[in-house]
TIDREN-935820 format. One record per residue (C-alpha): residue number from 1; x, y, z. Coordinates in Angstrom, 1 decimal. Layout:
     n       xx       yy       zz
   NUM        X        Y        Z
...
//
This chain:
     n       xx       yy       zz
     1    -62.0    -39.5    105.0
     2    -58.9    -38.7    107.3
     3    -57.1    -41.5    105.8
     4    -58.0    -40.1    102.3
     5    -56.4    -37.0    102.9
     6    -53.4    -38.2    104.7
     7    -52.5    -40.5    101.8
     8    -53.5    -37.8     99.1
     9    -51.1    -35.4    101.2
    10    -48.1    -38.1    100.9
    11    -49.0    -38.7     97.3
    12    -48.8    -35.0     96.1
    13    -46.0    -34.4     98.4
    14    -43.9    -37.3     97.2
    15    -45.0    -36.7     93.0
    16    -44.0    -32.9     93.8
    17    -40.6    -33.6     95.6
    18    -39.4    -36.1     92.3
    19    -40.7    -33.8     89.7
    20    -38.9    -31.0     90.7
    21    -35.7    -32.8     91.4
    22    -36.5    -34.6     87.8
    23    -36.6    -31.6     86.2
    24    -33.5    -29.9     88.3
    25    -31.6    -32.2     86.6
    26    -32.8    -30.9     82.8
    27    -32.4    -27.5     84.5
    28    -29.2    -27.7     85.5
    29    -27.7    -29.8     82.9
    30    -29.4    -27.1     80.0
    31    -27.7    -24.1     82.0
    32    -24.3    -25.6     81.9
    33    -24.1    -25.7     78.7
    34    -25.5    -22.4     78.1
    35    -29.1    -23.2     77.1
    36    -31.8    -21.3     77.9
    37    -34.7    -23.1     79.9
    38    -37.9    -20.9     79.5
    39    -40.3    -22.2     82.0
    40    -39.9    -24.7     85.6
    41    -43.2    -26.0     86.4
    42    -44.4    -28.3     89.1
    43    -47.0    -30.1     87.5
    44    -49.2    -29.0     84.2
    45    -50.8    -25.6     83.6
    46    -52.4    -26.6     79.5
    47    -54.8    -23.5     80.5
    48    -53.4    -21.2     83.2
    49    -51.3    -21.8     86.5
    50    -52.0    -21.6     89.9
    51    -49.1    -19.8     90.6
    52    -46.5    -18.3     88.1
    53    -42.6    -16.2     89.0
    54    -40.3    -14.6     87.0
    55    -37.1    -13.1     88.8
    56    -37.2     -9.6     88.7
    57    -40.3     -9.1     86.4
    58    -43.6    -10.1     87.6
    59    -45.6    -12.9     90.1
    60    -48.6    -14.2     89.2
    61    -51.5    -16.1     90.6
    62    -54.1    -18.1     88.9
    63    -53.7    -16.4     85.6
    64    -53.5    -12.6     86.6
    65    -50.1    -11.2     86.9
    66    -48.3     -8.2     88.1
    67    -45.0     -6.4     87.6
    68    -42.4     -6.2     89.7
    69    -40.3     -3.3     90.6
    70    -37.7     -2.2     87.9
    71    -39.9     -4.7     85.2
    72    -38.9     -2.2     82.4
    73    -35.3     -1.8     82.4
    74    -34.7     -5.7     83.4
    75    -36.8     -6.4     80.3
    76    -35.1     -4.1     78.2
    77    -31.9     -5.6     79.6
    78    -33.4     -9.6     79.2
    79    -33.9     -8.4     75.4
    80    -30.4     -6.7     74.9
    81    -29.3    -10.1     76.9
    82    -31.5    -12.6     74.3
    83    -29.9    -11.5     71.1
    84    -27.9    -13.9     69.3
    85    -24.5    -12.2     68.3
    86    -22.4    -13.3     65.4
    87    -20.4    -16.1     66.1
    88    -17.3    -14.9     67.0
    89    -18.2    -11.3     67.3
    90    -17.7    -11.1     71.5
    91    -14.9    -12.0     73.6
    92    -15.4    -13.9     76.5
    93    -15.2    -11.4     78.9
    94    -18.2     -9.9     76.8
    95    -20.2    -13.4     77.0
    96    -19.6    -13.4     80.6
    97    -21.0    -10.0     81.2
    98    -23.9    -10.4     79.1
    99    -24.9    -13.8     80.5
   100    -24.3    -12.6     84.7
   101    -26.8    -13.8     86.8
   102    -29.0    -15.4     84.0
   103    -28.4    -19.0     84.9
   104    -31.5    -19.0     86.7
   105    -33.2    -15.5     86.5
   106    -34.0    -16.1     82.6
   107    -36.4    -19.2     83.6
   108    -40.3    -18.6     84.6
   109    -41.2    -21.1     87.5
   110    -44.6    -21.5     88.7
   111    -46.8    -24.3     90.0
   112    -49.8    -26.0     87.2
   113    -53.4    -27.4     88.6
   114    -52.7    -30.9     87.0
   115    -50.7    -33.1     88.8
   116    -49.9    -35.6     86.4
   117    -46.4    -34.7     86.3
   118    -44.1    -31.6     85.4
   119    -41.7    -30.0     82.4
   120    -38.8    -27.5     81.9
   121    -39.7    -25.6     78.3
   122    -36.1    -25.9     77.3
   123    -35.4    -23.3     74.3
   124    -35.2    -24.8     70.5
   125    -36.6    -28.4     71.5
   126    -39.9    -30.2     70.6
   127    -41.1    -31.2     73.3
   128    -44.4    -31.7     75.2
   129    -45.3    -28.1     74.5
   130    -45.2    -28.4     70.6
   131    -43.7    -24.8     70.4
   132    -43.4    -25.2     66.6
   133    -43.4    -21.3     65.9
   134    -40.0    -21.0     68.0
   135    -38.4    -23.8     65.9
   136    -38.9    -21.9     62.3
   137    -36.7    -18.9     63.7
   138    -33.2    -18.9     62.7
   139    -31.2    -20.5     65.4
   140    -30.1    -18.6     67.7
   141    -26.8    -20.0     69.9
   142    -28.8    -20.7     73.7
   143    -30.8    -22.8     71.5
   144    -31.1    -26.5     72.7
   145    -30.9    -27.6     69.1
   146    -27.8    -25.6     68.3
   147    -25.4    -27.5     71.2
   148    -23.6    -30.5     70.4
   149    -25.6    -33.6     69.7
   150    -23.5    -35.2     73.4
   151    -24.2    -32.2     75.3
   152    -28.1    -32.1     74.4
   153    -28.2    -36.2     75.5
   154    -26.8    -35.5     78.6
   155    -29.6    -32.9     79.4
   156    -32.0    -35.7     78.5
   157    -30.9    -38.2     80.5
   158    -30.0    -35.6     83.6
   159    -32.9    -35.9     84.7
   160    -33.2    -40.1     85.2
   161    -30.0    -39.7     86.3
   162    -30.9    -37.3     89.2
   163    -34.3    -39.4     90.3
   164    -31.7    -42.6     90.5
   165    -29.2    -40.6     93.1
   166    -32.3    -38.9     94.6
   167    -33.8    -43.0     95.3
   168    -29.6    -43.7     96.3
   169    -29.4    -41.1     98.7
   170    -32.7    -41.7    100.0
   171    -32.2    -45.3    100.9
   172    -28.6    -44.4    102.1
   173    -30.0    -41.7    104.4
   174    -32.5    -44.9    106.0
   175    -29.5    -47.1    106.8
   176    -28.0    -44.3    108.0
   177    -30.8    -43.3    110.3
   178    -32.2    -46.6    111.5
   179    -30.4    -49.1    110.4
   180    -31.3    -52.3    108.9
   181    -33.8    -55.1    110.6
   182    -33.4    -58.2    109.0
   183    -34.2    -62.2    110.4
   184    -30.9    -64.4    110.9
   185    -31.1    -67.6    108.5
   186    -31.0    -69.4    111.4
   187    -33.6    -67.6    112.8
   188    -35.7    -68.7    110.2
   189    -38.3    -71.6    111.8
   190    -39.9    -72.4    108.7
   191    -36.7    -72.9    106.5
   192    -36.5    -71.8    103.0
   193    -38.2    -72.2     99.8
   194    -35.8    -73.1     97.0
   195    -35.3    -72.3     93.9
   196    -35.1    -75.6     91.2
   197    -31.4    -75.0     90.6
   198    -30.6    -75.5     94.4
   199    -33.0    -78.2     95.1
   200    -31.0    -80.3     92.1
   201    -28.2    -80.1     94.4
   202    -29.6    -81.4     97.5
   203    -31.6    -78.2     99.0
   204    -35.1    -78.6    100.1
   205    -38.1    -76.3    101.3
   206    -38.0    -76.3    105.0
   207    -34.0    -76.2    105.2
   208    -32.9    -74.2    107.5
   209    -29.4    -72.5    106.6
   210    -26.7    -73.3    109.3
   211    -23.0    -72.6    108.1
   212    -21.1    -72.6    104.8
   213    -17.8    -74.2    105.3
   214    -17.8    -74.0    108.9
   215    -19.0    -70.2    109.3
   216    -22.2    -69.2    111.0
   217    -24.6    -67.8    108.2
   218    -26.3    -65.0    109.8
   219    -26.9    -61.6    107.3
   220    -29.5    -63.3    104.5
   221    -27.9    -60.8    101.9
   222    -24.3    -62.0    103.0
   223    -25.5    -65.7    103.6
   224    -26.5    -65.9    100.1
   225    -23.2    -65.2     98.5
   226    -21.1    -67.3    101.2
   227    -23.3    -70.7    100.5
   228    -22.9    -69.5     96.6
   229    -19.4    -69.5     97.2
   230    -18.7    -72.3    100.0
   231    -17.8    -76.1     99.1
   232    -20.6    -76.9    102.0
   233    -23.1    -76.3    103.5
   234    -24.7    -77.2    106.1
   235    -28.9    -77.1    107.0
   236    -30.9    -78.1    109.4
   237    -33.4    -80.2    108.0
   238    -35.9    -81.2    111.0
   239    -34.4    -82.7    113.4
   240    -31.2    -83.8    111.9
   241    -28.1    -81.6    110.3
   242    -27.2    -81.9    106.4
   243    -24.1    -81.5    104.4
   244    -24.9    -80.2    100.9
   245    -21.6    -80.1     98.6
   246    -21.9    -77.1     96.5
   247    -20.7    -77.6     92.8
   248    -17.9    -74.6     91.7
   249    -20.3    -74.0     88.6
   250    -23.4    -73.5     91.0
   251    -23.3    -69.5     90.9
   252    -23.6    -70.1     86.8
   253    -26.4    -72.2     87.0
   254    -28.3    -69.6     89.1
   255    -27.1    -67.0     87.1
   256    -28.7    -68.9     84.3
   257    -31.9    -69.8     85.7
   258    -32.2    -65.8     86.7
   259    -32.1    -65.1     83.4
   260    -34.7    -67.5     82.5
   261    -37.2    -65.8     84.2
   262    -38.9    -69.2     84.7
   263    -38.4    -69.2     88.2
   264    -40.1    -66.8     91.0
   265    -37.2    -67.3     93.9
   266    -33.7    -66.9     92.7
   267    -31.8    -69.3     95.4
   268    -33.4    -69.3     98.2
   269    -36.2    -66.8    100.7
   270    -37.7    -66.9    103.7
   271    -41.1    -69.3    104.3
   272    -43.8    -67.6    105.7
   273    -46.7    -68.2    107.4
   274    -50.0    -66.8    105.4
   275    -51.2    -64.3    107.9
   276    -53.9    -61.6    106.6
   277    -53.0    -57.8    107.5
   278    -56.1    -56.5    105.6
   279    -59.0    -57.5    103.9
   280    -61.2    -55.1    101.4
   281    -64.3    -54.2    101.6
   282    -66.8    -55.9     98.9
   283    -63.7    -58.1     97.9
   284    -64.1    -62.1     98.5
   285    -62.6    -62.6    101.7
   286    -64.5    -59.4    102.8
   287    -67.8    -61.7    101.8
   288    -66.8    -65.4    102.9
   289    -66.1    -63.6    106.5
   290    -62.0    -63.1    106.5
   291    -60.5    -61.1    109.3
   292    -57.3    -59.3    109.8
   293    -55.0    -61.4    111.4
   294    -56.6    -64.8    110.1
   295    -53.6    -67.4    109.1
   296    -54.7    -69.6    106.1
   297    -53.7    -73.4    106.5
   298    -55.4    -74.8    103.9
   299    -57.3    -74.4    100.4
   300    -59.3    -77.2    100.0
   301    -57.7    -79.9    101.0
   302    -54.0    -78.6    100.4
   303    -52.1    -77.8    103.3
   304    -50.6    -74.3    102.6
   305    -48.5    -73.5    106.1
   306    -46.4    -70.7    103.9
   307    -46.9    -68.1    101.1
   308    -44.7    -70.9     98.7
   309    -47.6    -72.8     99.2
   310    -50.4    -70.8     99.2
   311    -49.7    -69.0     95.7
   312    -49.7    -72.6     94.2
   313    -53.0    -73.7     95.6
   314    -55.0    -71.1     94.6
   315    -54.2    -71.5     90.6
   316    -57.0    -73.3     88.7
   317    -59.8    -71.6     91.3
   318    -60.2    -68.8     88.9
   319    -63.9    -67.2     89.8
   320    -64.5    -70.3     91.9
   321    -65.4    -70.5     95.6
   322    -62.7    -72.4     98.0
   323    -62.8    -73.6    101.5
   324    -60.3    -72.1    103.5
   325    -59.3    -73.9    107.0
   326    -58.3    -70.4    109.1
   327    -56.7    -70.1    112.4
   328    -58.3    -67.2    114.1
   329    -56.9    -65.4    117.5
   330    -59.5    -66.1    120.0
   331    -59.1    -64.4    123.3
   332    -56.5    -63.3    125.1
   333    -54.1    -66.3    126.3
   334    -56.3    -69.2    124.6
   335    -55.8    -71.3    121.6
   336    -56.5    -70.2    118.0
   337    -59.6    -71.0    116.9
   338    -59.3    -73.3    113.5
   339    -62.6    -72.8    111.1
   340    -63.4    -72.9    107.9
   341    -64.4    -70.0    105.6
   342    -65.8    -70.3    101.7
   343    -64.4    -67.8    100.2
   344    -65.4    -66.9     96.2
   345    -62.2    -65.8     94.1
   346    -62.0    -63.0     91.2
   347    -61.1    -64.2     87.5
   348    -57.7    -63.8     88.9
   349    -58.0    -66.3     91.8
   350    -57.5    -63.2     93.8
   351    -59.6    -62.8     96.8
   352    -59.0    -59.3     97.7
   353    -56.2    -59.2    100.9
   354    -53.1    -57.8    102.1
   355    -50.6    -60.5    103.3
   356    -48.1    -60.1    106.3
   357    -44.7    -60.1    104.0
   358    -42.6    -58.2    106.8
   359    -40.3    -61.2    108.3
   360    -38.9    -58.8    111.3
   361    -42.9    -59.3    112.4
   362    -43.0    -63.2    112.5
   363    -39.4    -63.8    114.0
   364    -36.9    -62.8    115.9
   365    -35.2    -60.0    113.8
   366    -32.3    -57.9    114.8
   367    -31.1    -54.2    113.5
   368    -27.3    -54.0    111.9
   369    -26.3    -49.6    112.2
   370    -24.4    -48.3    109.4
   371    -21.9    -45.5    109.4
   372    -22.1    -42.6    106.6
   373    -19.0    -44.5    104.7
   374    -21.0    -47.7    104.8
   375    -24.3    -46.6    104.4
   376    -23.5    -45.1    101.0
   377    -22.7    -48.6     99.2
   378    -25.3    -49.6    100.7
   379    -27.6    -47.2     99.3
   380    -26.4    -47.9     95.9
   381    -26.8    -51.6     96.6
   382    -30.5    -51.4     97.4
   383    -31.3    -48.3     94.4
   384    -30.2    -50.8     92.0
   385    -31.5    -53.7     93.4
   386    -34.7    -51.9     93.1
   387    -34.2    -51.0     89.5
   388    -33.2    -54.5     88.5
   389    -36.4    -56.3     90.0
   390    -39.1    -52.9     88.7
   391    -37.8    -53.8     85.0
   392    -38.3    -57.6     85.4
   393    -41.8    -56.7     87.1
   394    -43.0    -54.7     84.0
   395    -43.1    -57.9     81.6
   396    -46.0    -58.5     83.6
   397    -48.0    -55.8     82.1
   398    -48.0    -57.3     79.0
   399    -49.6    -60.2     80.1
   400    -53.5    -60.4     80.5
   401    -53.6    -60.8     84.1
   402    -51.1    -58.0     84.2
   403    -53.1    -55.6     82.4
   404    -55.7    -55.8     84.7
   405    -54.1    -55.2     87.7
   406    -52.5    -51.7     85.9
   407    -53.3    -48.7     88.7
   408    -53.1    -45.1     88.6
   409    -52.9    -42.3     91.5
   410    -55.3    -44.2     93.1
   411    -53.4    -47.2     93.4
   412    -50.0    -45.3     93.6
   413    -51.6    -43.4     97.4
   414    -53.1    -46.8     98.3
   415    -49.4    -47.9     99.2
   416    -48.7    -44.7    101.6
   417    -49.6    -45.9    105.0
   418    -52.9    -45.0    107.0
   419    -50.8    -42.2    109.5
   420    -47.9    -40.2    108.4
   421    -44.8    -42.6    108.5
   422    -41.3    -40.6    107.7
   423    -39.4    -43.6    107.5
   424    -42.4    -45.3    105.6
   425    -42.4    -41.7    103.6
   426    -39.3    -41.7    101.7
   427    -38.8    -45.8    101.3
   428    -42.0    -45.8     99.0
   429    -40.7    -42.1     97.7
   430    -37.1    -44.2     96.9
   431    -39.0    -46.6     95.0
   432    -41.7    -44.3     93.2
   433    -38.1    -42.6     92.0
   434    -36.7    -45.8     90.9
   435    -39.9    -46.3     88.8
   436    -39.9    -42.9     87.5
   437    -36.3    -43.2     86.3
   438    -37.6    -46.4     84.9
   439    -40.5    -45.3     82.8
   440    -38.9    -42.1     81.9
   441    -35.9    -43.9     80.2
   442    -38.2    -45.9     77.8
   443    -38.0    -45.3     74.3
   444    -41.3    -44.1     73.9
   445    -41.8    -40.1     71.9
   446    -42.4    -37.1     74.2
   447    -40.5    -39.4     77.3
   448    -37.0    -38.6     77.8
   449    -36.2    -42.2     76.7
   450    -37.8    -41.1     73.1
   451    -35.2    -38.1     72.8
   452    -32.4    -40.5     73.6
   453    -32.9    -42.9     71.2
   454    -32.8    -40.1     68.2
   455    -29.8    -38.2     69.7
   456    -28.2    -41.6     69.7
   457    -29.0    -41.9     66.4
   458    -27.5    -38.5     65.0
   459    -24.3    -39.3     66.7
   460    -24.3    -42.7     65.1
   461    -25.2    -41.2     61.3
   462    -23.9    -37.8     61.9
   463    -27.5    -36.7     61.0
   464    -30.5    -35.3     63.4
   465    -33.7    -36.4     62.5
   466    -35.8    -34.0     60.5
   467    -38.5    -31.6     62.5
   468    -41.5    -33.5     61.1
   469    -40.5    -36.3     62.5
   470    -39.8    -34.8     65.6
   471    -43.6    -33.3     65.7
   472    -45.3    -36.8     64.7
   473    -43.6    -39.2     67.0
   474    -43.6    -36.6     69.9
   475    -47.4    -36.1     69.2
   476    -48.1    -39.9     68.8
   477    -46.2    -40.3     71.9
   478    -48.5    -38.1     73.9
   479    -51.2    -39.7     72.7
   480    -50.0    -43.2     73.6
   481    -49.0    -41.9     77.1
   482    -52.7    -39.9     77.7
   483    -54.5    -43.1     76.7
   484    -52.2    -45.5     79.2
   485    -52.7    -42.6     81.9
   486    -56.5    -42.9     81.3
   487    -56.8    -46.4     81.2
   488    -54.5    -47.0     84.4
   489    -56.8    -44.5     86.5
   490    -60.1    -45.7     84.9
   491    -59.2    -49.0     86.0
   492    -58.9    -47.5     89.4
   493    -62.2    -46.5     89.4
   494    -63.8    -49.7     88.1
   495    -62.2    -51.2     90.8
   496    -63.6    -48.5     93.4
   497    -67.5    -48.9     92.2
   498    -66.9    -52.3     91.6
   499    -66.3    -53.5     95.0
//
């Protein structure tokens, strides 16, 4: 029950820390160009709120509200300030001193009960509030609707924009602060696993990356781009050293096969052995007897000593039982044990286990420091990185297989770890703001991705499309989104009563 909480606690804290800087970015973007945003919430409140605060007017707490000091004349003063004069009709020495101190004291911010997410009620926009009575007034010039079609895009897209820095700076900030561990090619006992591309020109699994024209290989993330760009290289390949020539038109032919998305590794990564770091309850290995810290080194009769292997082996098993040979720690100082284990598999040829995927635990690893001039690139480097490999991962949920494996909160905590991590903290926050960037920018109605693609539209046909249409996609959008938020947690609770 501890472990519940502590991952709930990371969960809510992490959801509430991206939403608000999400919506910040609407926020501010709206008040620089002089629109007024009407509500700030953390999380929904379709009923009442848990909490509710408006600057110099009232506070409120689940539903009941109270007025502050002075509530009269500010309100008297907010509705002298809300009138829309005629064009024209006030200098702007006038503007300025009827719009001081509004750029935040005009918005109600408060805290909802759901925590599916959050909003900013911008003024004279359909949105997920469906304030429909606001849009048959005249408009009136704070109105979202009345600013240039370009200024009301880049308040749509302010707020991707700020969960992409946010995931930047993030990941910046953890170079910064520790550094980076990562395992020296060379380092690397079990060699690589190669892509098709580099094994037609002479690479094979097991190589172990030596130099690339003469040069030590040592960074993985700078190796790759000097054997890409070398006229040799040289692996170890057992017991003997191997020249490979590289062809000039090699980085095109990866480039191409990346593209293809037919291909898992794109070069070359690190062999691993296939060690178990957890096993779920109910789950298949959980029933044939798997422990943590079993390494698998065969299904069947198929050797698998790495995770290249292993994947392989268990396609075609689907809902079948396989013999496992296991290599279990015995006690301290003596050989592993080697047994074998029948283990029954899911439709999915999933057994239910985690699998040690951390290299800097299985070999010598060393830690490379950054400065705050280089750890900035490199921030940028690994946010878009991150971006780049979440939109290739999403054509799986479109698949069958991929559908089933859809998760919501539940699934979403399950990654947190077991104790409170900080480092651990705000890597998966990084990556949950990547993904939130992500899904927000799709064109679906009601996501920001949806207001996009018609602002983009009006600019292109000098047009805005019509307030019906608005009102039906926004509404079917909500609808889509509800049902994909129900199914994702349902499936999280089929899974739970289902082990």
């Amino acid at each position: 029950m501890e472990t519940f909480f502590i991952k709930a606690a990371q969960l809510i804290l992490a959801l509430a820390i991206l939403i608000i800087i999400h919506e910040f970015g609407h926020f501010l973007f709206a008040r620089i160009f002089g629109i007024k945003v009407e509500k700030f919430y953390i999380f929904f409140d379709p009923v009442t709120e848990i909490f509710k605060w408006k600057p110099c007017r009232y506070v409120g707490l689940f539903g009941k509200s109270r007025a502050l000091k002075g509530a009269d004349a500010e309100n008297a003063a907010q509705a002298a300030a809300e009138s829309d004069p005629v064009p024209g009709s006030e200098t702007p020495s006038q503007r300025k001193a009827r719009t001081k101190g509004r750029f935040w004291k005009d918005t109600e911010y408060g805290i909802g009960w759901i925590p599916l997410g959050g909003y900013c009620k911008i003024a004279g926009m359909i949105d997920e509030s469906m304030d429909t009575e606001q849009m048959k007034q005249p408009v009136k010039s704070w109105e979202f609707r009345a600013k240039p079609a370009w200024q009301r895009l880049l308040v749509m897209i302010a707020g991707v924009l700020f969960n992409f820095l946010t995931a930047i700076i993030i990941y910046a900030g953890i170079v910064y602060a520790t550094g980076e561990k990562y395992v020296p090619v060379d380092k690397a006992a079990m060699g690589m696993a190669y892509s098709p591309e580099a094994q037609k020109i002479g690479f094979r699994d097991g190589d172990i990356p030596l130099s690339a024209d003469g040069v030590r290989l040592v960074s993985p993330a700078e190796a790759r781009m000097q054997m890409i760009q070398a006229g040799e290289v040289k692996v170890l390949r057992g017991s003997d050293t191997v020249a490979i020539p590289i062809p000039k038109d090699f980085i095109f032919r990866l480039d191409n096969e990346a593209k293809s998305d037919s291909v898992d590794i794109s070069f070359f990564t690190y062999r691993m052995p296939v060690v178990i770091t957890r096993v779920m309850p109910g789950e298949g290995a959980d029933k044939g007897g798997m422990r943590t810290g079993d390494r698998i080194l065969a299904v069947d009769s198929v050797q698998t000593p790495s995770l290249d292997l292993f994947f392989p082996a268990l396609e075609g098993h689907e809902g079948k039982t396989v013999a496992l040979t296991v290599a279990r720690a015995a006690a301290k100082g003596a050989p592993a044990d080697t047994i074998v284990l029948r283990v029954p598999l899911n439709e999915s040829s999933k057994m239910g286990v985690g699998l040690e995927t951390d290299l800097s635990k299985v070999f010598p690893a060393v830690t490379k420091t950054y400065n705050i001039f280089q750890s900035v690139p490199r921030g940028i480097e690994m946010g878009t990185e991150r971006l780049v490999s979440y939109a290739r991962s999403m054509k799986l949920v479109f698949t069958k297989e991929g559908a089933k494996s859809v998760g919501g909160f539940g699934t979403i905590g399950s990654i947190f770890p077991e104790s409170w991590d900080w480092i651990a903290f705000w890597n998966i926050a990084a990556f949950l703001a990547v993904a939130l960037a992500f899904m927000n920018i799709l064109p679906i109605p009601a996501l920001d991705g949806g207001h996009v693609i018609f602002l983009i539209w009006e600019m292109i046909t000098g047009k805005p499309a019509s307030q019906k249409v608005m009102e039906w996609t926004t509404t079917a959008g909500m609808v889509l989104l509800i049902a994909l938020l129900l199914y994702a947690n349902g499936m999280d609770i089929v899974r739970f009563f289902g082990k």
